[in-house]
C-alpha positions in Angstrom: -0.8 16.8 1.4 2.0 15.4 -0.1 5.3 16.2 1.6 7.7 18.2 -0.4 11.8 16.9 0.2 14.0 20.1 -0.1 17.3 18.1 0.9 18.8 14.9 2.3 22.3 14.3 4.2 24.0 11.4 4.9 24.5 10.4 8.4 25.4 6.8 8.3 26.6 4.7 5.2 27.7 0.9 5.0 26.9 -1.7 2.3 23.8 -2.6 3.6 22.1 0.7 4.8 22.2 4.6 4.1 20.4 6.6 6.9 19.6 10.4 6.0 18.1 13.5 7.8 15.7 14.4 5.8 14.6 18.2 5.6 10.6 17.8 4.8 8.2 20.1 4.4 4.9 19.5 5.6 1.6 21.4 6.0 1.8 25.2 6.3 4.9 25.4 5.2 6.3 23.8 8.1 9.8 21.9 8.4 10.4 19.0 10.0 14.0 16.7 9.9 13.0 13.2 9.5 15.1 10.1 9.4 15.3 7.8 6.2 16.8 4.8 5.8 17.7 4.4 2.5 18.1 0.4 1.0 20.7 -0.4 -0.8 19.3 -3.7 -2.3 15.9 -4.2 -1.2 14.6 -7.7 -0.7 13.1 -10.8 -2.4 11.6 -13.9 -1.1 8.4 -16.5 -1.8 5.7 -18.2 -0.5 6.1 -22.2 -1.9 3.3 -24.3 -2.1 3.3 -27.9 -2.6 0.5 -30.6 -4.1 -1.0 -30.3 -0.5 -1.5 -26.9 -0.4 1.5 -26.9 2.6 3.6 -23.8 2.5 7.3 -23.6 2.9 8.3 -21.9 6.6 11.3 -21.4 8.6 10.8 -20.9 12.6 13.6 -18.8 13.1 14.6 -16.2 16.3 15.4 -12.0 15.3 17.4 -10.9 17.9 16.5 -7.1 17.9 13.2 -7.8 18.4 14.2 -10.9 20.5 11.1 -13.1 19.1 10.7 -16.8 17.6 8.3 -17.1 14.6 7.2 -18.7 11.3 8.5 -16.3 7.9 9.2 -17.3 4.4 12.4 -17.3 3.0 13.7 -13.9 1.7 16.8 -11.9 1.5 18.3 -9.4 0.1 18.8 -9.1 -3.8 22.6 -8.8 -5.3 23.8 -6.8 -7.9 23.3 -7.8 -11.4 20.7 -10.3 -10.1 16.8 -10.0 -10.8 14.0 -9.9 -7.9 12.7 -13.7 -8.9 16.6 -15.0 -9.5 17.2 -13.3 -5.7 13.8 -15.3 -4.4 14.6 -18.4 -5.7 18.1 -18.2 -4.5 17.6 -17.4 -1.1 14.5 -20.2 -0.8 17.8 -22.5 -1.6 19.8 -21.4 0.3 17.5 -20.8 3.6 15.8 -24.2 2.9 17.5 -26.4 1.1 14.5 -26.4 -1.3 15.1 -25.3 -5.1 11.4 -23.6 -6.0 9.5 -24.6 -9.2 9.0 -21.5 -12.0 8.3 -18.1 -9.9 5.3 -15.8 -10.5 4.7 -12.2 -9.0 2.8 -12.4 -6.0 2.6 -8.6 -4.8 5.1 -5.9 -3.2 5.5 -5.5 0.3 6.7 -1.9 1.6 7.9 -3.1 5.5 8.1 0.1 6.9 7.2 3.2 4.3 7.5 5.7 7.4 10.7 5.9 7.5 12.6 3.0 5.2 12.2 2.8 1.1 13.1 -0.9 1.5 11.0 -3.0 -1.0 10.3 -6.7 -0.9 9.3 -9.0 -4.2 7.5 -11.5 -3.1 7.0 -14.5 -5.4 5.0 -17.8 -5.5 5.8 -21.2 -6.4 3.5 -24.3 -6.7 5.9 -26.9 -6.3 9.8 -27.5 -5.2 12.5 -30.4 -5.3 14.5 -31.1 -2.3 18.3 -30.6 -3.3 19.6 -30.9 0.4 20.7 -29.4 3.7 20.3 -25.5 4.5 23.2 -23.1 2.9 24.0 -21.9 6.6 23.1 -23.7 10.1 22.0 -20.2 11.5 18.8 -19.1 9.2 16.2 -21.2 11.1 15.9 -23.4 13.8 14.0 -25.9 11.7 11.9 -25.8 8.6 8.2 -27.1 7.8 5.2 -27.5 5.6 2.6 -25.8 7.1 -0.6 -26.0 5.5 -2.1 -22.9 4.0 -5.4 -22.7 5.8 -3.6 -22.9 8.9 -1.7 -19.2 8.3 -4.4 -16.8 9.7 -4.3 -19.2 13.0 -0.5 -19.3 13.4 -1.0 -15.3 12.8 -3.9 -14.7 15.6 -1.3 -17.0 17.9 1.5 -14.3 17.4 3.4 -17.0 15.7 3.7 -15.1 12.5 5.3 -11.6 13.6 7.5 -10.6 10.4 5.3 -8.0 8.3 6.3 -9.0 5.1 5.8 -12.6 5.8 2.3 -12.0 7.1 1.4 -9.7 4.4 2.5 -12.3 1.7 1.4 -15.3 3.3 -2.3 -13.9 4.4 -2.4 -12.8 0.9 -1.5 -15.9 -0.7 -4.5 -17.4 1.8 -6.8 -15.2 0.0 -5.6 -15.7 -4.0 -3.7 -18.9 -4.2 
């Protein structure tokens, strides 16, 4: 059944986020309040390959969850800027690696349940070095990691992030 919405109130607002209660109605006519979380911006990001087939990671720590693992850069997209401009900027930025010419990989929904958030993900066969990191805190260091090694580093709980997984395991599978 497909759930009907009959209203949504704001509980929480800032730049980043807008969390609503939800007033759903479900099978039988039932009500239920349900929590949203609304995205202002939704996200971008890319898998980068180069001639070797290696793949462009960052090992990097997420506090809330308070776990160390391999993702691929990705951020959140401005205003005014397109899904592909937002990927290639933040693989800059995170990396210090410009990305070649961007093509749609697929769309990653990280949490449908209760978040609308919506993540672009990209590909790239090739980038040019162009220097250090934007910011010291995105990763702890930054590798080529080659492709076939991906579903490995996944089964070794190395690869945690959903979108990363889901992007990378698919690029394993089509790239």
């Amino acid at each position: 059944m497909r759930w009907k919405v009959h209203s949504e109130k704001p509980l929480y607002t800032d730049p980043w986020l807008d969390i609503r209660l939800a007033d759903v109605e479900i099978t039988g006519g039932r009500h239920l309040e349900h929590r949203v979380i609304r995205s202002r911006t939704g996200g971008a990001g890319a898998v980068v390959l180069d001639a070797q087939r290696r793949v462009l990671l960052e090992w990097r720590h997420r506090f809330i969850t308070d776990a160390w693992s391999w993702e691929i850069p990705i951020g959140g997209i401005r205003n005014e800027e397109t899904p592909a401009a937002a990927a290639a900027r933040e693989v800059e930025e995170e990396t210090g690696w410009r990305p070649g010419p961007l093509h749609p990989l697929t769309v990653v929904h990280p949490t449908p349940g209760i978040s609308d958030s919506r993540h672009h993900i990209f590909w790239s066969a090739s980038a040019t070095h162009v220097g250090p990191p934007a910011e010291d805190w995105e990763a702890e260091r930054i590798e080529w990691i080659p492709l076939k090694e991906i579903s490995g580093l996944v089964e070794a709980g190395e690869i945690v992030s959903g979108t990363s997984m889901a992007a990378l395991l698919f690029a394993a599978t089509r790239l």
